[in-house]
N, C-alpha and C positions, 0 to 999 in steps of 0.2 A: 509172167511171174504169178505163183500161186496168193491168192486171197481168200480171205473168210465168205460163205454165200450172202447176198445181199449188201456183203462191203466192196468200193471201187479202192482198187489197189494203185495209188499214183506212181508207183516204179515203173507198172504194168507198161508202159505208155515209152516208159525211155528201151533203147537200143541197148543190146549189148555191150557198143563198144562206149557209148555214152558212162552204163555205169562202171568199167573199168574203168575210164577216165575217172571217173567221182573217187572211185576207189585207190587209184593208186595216188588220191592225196592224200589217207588217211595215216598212221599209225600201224605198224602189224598186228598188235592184238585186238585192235577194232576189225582188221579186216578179218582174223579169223574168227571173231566171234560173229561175225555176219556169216562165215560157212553154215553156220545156225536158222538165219533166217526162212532158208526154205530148199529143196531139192535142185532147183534150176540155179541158185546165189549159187550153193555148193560147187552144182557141174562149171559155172562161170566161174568162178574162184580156182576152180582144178583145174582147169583146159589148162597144157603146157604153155602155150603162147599168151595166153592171157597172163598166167603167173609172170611170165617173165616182166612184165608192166608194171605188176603191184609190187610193194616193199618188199623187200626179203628181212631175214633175220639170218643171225648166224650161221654161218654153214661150215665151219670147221679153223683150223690153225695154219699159218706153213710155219715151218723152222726147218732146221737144216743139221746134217749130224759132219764130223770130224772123223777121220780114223786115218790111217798112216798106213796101212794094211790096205788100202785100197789104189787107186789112182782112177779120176783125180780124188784128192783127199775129201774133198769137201762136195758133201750132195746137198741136196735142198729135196723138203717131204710138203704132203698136207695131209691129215688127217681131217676126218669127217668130226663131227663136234658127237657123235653119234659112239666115234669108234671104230665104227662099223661098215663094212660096203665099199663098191669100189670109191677111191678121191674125187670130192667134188672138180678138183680141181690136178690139175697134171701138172707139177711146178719146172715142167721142161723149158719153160718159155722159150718154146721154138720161133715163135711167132718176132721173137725181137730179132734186130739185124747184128744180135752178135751173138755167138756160143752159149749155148744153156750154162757150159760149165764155165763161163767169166760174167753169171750174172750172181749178184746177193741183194736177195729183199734186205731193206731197210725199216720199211716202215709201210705202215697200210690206213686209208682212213676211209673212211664209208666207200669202198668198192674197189677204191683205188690203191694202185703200190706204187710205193720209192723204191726204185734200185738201183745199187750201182752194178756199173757195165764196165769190167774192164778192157781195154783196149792193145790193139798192135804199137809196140813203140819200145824202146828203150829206157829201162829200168834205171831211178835213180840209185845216188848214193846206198841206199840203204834195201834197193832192191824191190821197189814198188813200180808197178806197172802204172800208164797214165791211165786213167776212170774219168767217167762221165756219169751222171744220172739218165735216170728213165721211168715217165710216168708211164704206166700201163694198166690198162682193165682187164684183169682177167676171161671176165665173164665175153666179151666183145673183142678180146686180140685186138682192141686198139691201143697204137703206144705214141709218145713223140719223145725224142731227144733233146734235153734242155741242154742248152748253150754253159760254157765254162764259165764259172764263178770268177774272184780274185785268189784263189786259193792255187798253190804254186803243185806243180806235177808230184806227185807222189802224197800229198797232203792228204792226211785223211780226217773230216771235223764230223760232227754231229750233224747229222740233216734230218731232218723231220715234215711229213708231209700233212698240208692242213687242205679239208676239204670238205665242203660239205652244199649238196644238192638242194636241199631248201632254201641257201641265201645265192648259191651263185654255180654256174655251170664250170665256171672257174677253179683253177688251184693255186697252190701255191706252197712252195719247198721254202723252211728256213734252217740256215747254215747258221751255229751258234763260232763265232770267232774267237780263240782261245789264247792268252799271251803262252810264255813258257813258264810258266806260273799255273796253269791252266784255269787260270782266272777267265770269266765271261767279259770279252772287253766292246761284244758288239757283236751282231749280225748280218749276214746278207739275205736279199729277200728275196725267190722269183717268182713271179705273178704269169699265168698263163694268158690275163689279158694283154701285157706289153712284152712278152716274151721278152723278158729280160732281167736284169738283177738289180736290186737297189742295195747301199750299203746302209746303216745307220750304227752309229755308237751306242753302248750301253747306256740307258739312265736309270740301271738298277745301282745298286750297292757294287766296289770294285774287289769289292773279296769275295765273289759269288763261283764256287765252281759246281757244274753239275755231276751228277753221280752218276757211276760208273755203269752201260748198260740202264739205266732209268727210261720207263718207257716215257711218251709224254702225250696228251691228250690235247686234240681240238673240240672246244665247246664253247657256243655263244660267239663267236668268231675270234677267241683267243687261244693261243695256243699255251697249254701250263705245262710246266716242267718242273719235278722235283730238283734240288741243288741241294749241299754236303752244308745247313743253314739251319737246318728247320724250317724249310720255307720251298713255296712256287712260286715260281716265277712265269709271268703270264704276259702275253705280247697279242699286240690287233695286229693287224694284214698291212697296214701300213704304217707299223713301226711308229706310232704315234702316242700307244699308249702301253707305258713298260707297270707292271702291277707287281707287289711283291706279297701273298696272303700266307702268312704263317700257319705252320701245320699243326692240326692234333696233338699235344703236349705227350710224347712217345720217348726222348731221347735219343732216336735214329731216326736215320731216312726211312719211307715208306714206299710203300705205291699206290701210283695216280689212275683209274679207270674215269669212266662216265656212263650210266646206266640212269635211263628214264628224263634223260634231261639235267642231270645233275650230275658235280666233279664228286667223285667220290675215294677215299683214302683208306689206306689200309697199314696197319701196324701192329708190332706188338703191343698190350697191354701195358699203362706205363708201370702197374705195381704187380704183374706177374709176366715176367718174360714167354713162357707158354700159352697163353692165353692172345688169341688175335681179337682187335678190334679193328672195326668197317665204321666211317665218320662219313658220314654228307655234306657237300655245302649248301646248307638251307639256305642261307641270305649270301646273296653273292655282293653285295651292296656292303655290309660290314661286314665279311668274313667271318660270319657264324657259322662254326661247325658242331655237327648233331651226333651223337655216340649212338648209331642206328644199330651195332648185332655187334654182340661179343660170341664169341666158342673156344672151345680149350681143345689145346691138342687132343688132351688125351679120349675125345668125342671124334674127332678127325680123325686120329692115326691107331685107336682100338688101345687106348690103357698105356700110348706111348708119349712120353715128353718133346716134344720136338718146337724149335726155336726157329720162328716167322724170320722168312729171308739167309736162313742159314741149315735148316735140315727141308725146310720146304719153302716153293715160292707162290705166288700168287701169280697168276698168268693175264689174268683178262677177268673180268664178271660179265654176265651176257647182258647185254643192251635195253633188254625187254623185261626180264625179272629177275628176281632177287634167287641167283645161282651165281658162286663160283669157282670158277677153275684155278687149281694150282699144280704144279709137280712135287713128287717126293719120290726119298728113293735112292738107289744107284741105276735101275731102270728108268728114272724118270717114270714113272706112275701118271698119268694124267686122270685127276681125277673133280668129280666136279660134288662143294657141296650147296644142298640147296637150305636156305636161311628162313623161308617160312617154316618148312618140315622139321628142320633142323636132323636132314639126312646127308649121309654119306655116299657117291656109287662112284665104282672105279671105271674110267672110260676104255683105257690100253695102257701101255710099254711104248714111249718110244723110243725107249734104249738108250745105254749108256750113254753113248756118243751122241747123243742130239744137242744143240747150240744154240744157247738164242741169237735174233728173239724169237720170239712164239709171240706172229703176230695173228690176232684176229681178223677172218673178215667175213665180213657181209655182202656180197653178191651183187653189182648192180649191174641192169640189164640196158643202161642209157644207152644208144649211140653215139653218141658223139663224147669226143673228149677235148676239152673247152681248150685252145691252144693258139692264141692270136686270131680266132675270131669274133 
């Protein structure tokens, strides 16, 4: 390691892989701002097999497009968060033990995805194939097969995948249980430490139904979920503790991200329907919410009025700083704005036909995928 003359540099003394290890407990923008510290940080921080150690940050979307003009109808894409360049990621998931074309992401959470895996079998009344889930890493083609729920053949509920590498090598899929009412009457829960399902009843409100396509966010080990209330609903890993925090005073549903450690909310303005507001949850203790960036369409879309969640949507905000991403359009536009700058750039097209969701993800390079060990 390089030092000033007459000063002893104490890195000087540790091993490469030493400070990798130091380093891949940090934060991303602590590690890149250490690319700064000196020529050899830099080469250590760049070496391909070292990065794969340290955090990642964003690396692009998958979604999936529709067309009728093809067969099979339904493809699954990723794009680079860039735009640009070959896909970080090739969403053939060849690597699973069934058909790329019967698999659909569901859901993605720091590295990991939910998908369902359709299967060989005979189709119910109503012409549905039997499914199973599937956790998988991309980045590592490791996957396992989670065991069947209570949910009857052809059923299809909400699942959502909670995960996060700092509290547990562990995951965990929650199934939101719905009457015919589509009221929230309860969940089942699976844990990859006891590879298996837990039920538990609702001890929210019994008029709670969740919104349609709503993404939902794990943070602090709860999982929150916008519902058709004015409200999240927020759940721990063992169903022990059901949270209800009222949203932003908006008058519709919004969306839920989390960027730097905090839940963060997005809606229309409640006295100019054109106008987006971006709220944080400062105090997660009393559900104080902060009115952190407002913007108006017509700064967005160039002199155009356009209505939050119905001429454009909000996709994801990046993790690490205050950028983000929504579509617009009949091309779907994916375009990202940034909040300090208060600028505009357009990323691609992904075309008409693309479908959510548009899930984010983040790369992780772990081996192992925690699953009844």
């Amino acid at each position: 390691m390089e030092a000033r003359p007459g000063k002893r540099n104490p890195a000087a003394s540790l091993s490469d892989e030493l400070v990798v290890e130091i380093l891949s407990r940090l934060p991303v923008r602590s590690v890149c701002r250490f690319k700064c510290v000196s020529r050899s940080w830099r080469r250590l921080i760049s070496d391909p097999e070292h990065r794969k150690k340290l955090p990642q940050t964003l690396a692009g979307f998958f979604y999936q497009s529709l067309s009728g003009e093809r067969f099979p109808c339904v493809a699954q894409h990723f794009t680079n968060v860039s735009g640009k360049g070959v896909p970080f990621v090739y969403p053939s998931f060849s690597f699973l033990p069934v058909p790329g074309t019967d698999v659909i992401p569901l859901d993605c959470c720091n590295g990991l995805l939910l998908c369902r895996c359709y299967q060989p079998g005979p189709c119910d009344p109503d012409g549905m194939r039997p499914s199973c889930y599937a956790v998988c890493n991309p980045a590592t083609e490791k996957w396992v097969i989670l065991p069947d729920s209570s949910r009857a053949i052809g059923e299809v509920r909400t699942a959502r995948l909670c995960f996060d590498l700092a509290i547990s090598s562990h995951f965990h899929v929650v199934e939101y249980v719905e009457d015919e009412d589509d009221y929230v009457t309860g969940v089942e829960i699976y844990s990859s430490r006891t590879s298996a399902w837990s039920s538990k009843e609702s001890e929210w409100r019994d008029d709670l139904s969740l919104c349609d396509g709503s993404r939902s966010v794990f943070l602090n080990g709860f999982l929150h979920t916008v519902v058709l209330s004015d409200a999240i609903v927020a759940l721990d890993m063992e169903g022990k503790s059901w949270r209800t925090i009222p949203t932003p005073p908006c008058g519709e549903p919004g969306f839920i991200s989390q960027a730097q450690g905090r839940l963060c909310f997005f809606s229309a303005a409640a006295d100019d329907a054109f106008k987006l507001s971006v709220w944080t949850l400062e105090d997660y203790g009393t559900d104080e919410w902060t009115l952190k960036h407002t913007v108006s369409s017509l700064r967005l879309f160039r002199q155009k009025n356009m209505r939050f969640d119905w001429e454009y949507k909000v996709i994801a905000v990046h993790p690490e700083c205050n950028l983000i991403f929504f579509l617009y359009g009949w091309d779907k536009t994916l375009m990202a704005y940034e909040m300090d700058r208060r600028e505009v750039r357009i990323i691609r097209n992904l075309g008409h036909d693309c479908w959510p969701p548009y899930l984010p993800y983040v790369p992780l390079f772990s081996e192992s995928l925690a699953d009844g060990d």
